[in-house]
ROSE-4610 file (N, C-alpha, C; in Angstrom, 1 decimal, always signed):
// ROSE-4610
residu = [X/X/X/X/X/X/X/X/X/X/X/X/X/X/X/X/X/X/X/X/X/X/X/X/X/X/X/X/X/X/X/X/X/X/X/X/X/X/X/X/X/X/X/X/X/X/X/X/X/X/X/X/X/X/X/X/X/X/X/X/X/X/X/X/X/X/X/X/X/X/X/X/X/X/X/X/X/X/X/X/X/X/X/X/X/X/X/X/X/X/X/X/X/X/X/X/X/X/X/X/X/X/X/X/X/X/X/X/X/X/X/X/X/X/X/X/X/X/X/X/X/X/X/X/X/X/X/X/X/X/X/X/X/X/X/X/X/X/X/X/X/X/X/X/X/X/X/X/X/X/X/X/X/X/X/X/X/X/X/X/X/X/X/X/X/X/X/X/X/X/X/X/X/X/X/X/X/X/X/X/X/X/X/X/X/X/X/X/X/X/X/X/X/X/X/X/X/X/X/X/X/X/X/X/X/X/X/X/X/X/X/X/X/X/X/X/X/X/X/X/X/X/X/X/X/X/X/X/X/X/X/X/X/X/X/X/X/X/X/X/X/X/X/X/X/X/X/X/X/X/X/X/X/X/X/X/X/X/X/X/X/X/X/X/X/X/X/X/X/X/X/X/X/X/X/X/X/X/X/X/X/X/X/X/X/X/X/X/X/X/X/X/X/X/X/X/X/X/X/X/X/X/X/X/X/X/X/X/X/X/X/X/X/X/X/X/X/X/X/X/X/X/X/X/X/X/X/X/X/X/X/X/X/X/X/X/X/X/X/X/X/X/X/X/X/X/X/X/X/X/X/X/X/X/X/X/X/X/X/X/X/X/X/X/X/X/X/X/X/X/X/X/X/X/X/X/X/X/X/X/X/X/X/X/X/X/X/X/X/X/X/X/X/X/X/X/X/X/X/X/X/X/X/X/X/X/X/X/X/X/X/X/X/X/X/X/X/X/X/X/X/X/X/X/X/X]
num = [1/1/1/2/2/2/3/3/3/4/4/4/5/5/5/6/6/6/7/7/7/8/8/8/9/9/9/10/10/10/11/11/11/12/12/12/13/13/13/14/14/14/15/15/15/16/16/16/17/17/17/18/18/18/19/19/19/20/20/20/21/21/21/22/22/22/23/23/23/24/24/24/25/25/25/26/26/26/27/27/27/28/28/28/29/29/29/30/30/30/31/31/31/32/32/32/33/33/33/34/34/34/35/35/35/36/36/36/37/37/37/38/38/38/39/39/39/40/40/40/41/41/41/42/42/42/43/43/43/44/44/44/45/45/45/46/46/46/47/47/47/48/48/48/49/49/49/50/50/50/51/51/51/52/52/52/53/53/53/54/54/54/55/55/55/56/56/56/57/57/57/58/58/58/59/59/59/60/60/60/61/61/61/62/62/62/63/63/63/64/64/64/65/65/65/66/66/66/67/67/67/68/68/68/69/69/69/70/70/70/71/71/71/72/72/72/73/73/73/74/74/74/75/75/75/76/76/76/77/77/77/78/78/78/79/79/79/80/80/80/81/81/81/82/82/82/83/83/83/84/84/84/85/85/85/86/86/86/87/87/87/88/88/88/89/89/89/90/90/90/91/91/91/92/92/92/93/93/93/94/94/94/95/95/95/96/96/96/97/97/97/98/98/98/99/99/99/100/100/100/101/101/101/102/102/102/103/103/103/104/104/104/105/105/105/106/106/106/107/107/107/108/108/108/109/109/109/110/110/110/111/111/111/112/112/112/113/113/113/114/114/114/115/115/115/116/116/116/117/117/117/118/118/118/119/119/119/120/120/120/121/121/121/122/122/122/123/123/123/124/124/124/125/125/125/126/126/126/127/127/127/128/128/128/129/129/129/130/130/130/131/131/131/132/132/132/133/133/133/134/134/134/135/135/135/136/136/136/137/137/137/138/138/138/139/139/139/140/140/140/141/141/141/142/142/142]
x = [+0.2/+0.4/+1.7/+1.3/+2.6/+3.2/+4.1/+4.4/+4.2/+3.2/+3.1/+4.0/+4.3/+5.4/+5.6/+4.1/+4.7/+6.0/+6.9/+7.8/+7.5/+7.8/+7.7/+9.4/+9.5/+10.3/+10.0/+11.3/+11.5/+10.6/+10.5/+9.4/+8.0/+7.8/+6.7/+6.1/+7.1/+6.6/+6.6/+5.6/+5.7/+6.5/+7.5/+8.1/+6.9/+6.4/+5.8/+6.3/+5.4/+6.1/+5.0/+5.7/+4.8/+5.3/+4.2/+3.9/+4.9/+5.2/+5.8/+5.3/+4.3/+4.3/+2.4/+2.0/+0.5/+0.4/-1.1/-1.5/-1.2/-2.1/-2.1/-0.6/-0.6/+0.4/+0.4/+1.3/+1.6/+0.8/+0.0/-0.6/+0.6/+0.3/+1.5/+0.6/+1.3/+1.3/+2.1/+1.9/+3.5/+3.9/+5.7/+5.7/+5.7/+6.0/+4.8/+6.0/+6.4/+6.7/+6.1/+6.5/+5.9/+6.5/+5.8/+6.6/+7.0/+7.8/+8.8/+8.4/+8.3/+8.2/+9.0/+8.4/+8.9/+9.7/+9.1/+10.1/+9.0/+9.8/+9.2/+8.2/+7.4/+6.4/+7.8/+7.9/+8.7/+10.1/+10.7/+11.9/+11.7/+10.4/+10.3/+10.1/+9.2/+9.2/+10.5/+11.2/+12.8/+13.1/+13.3/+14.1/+13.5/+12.1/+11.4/+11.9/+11.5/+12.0/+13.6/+14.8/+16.1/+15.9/+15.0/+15.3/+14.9/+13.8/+12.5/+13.4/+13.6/+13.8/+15.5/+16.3/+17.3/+17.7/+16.6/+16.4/+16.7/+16.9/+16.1/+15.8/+14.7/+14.3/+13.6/+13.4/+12.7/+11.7/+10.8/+9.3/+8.3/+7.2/+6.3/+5.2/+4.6/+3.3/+2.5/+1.5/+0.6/-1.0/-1.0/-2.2/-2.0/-3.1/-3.9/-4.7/-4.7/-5.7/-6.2/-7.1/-7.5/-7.9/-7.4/-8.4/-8.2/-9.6/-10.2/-10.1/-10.2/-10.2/-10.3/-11.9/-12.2/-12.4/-12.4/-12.6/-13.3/-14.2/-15.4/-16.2/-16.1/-16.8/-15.6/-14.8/-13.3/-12.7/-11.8/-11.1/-9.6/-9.5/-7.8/-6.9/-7.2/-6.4/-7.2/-6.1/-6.6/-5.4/-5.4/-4.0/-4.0/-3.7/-3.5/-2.4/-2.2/-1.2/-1.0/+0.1/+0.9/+1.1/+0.4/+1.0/+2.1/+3.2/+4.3/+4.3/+5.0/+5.2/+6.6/+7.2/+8.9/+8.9/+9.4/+9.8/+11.8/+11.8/+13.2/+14.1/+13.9/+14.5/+15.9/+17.1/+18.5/+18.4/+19.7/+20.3/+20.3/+20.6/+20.2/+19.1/+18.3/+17.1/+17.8/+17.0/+16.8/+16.0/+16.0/+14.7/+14.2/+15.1/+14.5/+14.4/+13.7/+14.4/+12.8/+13.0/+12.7/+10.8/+10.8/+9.5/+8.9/+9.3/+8.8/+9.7/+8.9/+9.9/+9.8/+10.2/+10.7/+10.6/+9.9/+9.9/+9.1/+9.7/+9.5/+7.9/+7.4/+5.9/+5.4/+4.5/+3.2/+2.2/+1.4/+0.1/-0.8/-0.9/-1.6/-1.5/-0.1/+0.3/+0.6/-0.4/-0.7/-2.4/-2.8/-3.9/-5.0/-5.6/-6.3/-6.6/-6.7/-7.2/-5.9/-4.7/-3.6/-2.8/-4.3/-3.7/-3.9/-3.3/-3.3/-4.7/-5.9/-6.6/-6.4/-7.0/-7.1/-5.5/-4.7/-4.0/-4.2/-5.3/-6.4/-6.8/-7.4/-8.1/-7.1/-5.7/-4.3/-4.1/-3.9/-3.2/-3.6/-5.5/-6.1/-6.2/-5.8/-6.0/-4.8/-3.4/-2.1/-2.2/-2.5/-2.7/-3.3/-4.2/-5.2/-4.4/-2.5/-1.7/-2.0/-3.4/-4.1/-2.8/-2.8/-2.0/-2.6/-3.6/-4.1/-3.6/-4.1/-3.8/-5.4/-5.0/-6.5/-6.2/-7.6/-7.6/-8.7/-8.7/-10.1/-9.6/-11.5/-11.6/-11.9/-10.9/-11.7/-11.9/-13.4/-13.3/-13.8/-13.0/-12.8/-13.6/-14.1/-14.4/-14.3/-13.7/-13.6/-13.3]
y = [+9.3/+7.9/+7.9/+7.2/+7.6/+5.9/+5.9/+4.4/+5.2/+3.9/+4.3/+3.3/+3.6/+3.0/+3.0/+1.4/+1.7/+0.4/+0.9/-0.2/-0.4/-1.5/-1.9/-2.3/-1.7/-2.1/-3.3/-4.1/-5.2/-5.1/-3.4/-3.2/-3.2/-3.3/-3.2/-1.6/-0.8/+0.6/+0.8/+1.5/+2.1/+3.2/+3.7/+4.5/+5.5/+6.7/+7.8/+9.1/+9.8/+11.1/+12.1/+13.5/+14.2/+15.4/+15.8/+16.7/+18.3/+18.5/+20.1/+20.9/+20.2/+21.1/+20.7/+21.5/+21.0/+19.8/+19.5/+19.2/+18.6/+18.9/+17.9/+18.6/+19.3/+20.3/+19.5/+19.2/+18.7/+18.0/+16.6/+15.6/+14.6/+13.6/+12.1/+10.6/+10.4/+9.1/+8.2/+7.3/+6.8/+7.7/+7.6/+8.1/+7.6/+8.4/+8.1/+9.3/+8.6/+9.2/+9.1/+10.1/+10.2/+9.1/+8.3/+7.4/+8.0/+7.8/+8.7/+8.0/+9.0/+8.3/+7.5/+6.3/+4.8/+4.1/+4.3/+3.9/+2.8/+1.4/+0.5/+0.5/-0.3/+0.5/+0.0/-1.1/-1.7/-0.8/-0.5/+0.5/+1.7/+2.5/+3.3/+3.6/+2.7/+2.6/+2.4/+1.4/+1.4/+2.6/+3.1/+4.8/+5.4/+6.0/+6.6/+6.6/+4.9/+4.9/+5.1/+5.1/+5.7/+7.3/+7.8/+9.3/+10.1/+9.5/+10.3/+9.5/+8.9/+7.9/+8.0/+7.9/+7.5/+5.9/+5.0/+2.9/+2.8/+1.3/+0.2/-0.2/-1.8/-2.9/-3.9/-4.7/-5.7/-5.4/-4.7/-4.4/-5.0/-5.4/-6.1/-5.0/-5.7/-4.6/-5.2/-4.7/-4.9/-4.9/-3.8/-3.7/-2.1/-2.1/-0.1/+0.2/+1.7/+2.4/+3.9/+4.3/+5.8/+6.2/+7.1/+8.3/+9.8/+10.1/+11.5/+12.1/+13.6/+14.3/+15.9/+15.9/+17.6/+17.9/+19.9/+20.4/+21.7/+21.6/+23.0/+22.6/+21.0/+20.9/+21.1/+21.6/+21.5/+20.5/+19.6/+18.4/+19.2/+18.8/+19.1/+18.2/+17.1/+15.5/+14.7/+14.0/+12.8/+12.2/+11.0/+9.9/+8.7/+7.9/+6.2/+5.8/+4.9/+4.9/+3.4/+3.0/+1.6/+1.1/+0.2/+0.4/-0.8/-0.7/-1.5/-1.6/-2.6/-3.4/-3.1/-3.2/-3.2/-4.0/-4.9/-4.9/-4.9/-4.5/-4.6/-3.9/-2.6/-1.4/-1.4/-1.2/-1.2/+0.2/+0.6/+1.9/+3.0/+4.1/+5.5/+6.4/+6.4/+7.1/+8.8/+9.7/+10.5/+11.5/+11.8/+12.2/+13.8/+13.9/+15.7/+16.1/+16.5/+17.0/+18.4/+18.9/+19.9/+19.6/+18.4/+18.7/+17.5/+17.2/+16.3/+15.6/+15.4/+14.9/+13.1/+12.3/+10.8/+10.7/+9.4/+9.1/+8.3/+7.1/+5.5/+5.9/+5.3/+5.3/+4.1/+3.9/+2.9/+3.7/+3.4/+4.4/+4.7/+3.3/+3.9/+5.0/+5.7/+6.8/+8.0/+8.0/+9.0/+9.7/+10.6/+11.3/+10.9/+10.7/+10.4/+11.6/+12.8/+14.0/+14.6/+13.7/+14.1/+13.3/+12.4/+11.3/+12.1/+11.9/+12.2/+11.5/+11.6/+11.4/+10.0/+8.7/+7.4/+6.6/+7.0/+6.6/+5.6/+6.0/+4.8/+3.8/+4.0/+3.0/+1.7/+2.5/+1.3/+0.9/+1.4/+0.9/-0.4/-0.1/-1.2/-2.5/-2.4/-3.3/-3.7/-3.3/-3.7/-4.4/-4.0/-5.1/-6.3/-6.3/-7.9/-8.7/-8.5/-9.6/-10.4/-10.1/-10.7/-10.9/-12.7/-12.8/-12.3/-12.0/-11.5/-10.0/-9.4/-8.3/-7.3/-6.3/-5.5/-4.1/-4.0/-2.3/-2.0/-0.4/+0.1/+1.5/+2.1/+3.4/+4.3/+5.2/+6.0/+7.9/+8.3/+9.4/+10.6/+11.7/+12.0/+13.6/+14.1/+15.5/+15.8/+17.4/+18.3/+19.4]
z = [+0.2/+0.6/+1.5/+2.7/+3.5/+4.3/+4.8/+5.4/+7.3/+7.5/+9.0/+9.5/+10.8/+11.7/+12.9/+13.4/+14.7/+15.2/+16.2/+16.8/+18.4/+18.6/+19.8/+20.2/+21.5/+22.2/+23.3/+23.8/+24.4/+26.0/+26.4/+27.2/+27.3/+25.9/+25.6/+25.5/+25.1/+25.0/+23.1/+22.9/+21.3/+20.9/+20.0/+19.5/+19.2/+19.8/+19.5/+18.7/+18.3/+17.5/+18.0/+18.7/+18.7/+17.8/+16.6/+15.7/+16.1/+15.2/+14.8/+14.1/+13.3/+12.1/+11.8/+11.3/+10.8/+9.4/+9.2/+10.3/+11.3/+12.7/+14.0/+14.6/+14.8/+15.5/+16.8/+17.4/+18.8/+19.3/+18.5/+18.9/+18.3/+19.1/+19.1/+18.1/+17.7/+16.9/+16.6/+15.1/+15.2/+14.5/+14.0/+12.6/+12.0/+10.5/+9.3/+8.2/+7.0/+6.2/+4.6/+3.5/+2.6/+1.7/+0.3/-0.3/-1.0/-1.9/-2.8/-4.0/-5.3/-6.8/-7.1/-7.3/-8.1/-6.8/-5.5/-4.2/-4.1/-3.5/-3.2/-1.4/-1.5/+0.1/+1.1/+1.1/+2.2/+2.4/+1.2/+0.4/+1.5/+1.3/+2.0/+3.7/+4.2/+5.2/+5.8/+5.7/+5.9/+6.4/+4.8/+4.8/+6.0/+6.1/+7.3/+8.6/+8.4/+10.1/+10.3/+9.5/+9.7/+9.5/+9.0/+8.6/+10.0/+10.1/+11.4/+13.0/+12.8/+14.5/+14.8/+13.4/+13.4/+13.4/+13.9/+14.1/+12.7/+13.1/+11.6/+12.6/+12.3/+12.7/+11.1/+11.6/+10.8/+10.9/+9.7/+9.5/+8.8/+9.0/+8.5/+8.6/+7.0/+6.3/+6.9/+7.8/+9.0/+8.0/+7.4/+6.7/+6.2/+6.0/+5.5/+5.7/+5.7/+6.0/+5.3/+5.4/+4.8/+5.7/+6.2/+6.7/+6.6/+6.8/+6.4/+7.7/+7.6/+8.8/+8.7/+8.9/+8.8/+10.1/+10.2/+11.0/+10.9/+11.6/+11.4/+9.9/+9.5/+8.2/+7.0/+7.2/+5.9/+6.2/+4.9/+4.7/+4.7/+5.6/+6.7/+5.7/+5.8/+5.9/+5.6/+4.4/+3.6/+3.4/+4.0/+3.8/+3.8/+3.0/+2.9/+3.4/+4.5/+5.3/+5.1/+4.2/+4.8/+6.1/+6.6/+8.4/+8.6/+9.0/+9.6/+10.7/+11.2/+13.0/+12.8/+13.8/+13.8/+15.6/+15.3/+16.8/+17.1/+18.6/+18.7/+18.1/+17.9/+16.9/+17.2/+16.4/+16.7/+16.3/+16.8/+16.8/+17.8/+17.7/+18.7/+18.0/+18.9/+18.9/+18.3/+17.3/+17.2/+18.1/+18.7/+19.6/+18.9/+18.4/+18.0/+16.7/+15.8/+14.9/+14.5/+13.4/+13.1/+12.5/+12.4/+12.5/+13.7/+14.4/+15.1/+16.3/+17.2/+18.8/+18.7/+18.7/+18.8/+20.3/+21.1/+22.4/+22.6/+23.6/+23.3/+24.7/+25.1/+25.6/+25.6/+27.0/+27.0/+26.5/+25.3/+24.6/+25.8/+26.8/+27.4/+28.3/+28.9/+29.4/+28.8/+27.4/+27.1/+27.0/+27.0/+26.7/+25.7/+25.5/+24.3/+23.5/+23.8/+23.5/+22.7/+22.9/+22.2/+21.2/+21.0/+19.8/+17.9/+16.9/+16.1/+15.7/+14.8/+14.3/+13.9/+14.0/+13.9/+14.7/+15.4/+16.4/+17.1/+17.8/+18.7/+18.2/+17.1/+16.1/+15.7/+15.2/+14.6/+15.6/+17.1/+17.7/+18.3/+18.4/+18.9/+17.9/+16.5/+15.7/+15.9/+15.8/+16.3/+17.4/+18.8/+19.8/+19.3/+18.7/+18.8/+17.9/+17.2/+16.6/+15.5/+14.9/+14.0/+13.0/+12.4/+11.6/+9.8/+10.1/+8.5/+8.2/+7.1/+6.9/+7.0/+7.4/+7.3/+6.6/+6.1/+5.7/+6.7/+6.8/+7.6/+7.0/+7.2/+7.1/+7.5/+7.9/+9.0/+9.0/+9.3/+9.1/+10.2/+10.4/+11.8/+11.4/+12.6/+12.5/+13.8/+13.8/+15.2/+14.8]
C-alpha cells in the first residue's frame, strides 16, 4: 500500500520520478512511498513527498487504485496506491537520491513507452478535476 503523489506546479508541469531500482527500473511516474505501520494515509503521504522530493504542499486524497502488472505471464507488481494532488509545492527540490531522480515536466513531453505501468491511466483521470473520488483497476502485461 503505497501514497501516490502527483504535484503540479504554477507552470503547469508535474513533479516526476524516474525509477533506480526495480521494479520499473528507469521508467518515470509520480512518486509514491510505502505507508508505515499504524501511519495515518494523509500522515504518510506528507512524509513521502518531504522524504522522496524534499517539498511539502497541501495534499488532497484524489482517489485509488490497484494495479497489477506481469511480465512474460509472472506477477512483477501488485500495489494499492492512495492517489494525492498537491498543488504549488514549497521548498527545494531534491532532485537525486539513491533510488530515484525528482524532475518537474509537462507529461506530455515525455515518452509513453517510459511511463511506469498505470501512469497514463492517473494522470488522465487527474486532468478531468472530477470533484468526486475514484477507484480504478488496472491490470498490465509486457
Amino acid at each position: 500500500i503505497v501514497s501516490l503523489l502527483a504535484c503540479r506546479n504554477k507552470k503547469g508541469e508535474f513533479l516526476l520520478y524516474k525509477r533506480k531500482r526495480q521494479p520499473f527500473l528507469g521508467l518515470i511516474g509520480y512518486p509514491d512511498g510505502k505507508i508505515h505501520l499504524g501511519e495515518k494515509i494523509a500522515d504518510a503521504a506528507k512524509r513521502e513527498l518531504k522524504e522522496k522530493t524534499g517539498l511539502s504542499a497541501v495534499l488532497k486524497h484524489q482517489g485509488d487504485t490497484y494495479i497489477t502488472t506481469f511480465q512474460k505471464g509472472e506477477l512483477i507488481s501488485h500495489v494499492f496506491c492512495h492517489v494525492f494532488l498537491g498543488k504549488t509545492p514549497k521548498g527545494r527540490l531534491k532532485k537525486n537520491s539513491e533510488i530515484g531522480e525528482c524532475f518537474w515536466s509537462k507529461v506530455e513531453d515525455i515518452k509513453p513507452k517510459n511511463y511506469i505501468p498505470g501512469f497514463s491511466e492517473i494522470h488522465k483521470i487527474l486532468k478531468q478535476n472530477t470533484p468526486q473520488r475514484f477507484f480504478k483497476e488496472f491490470t498490465f502485461g509486457y
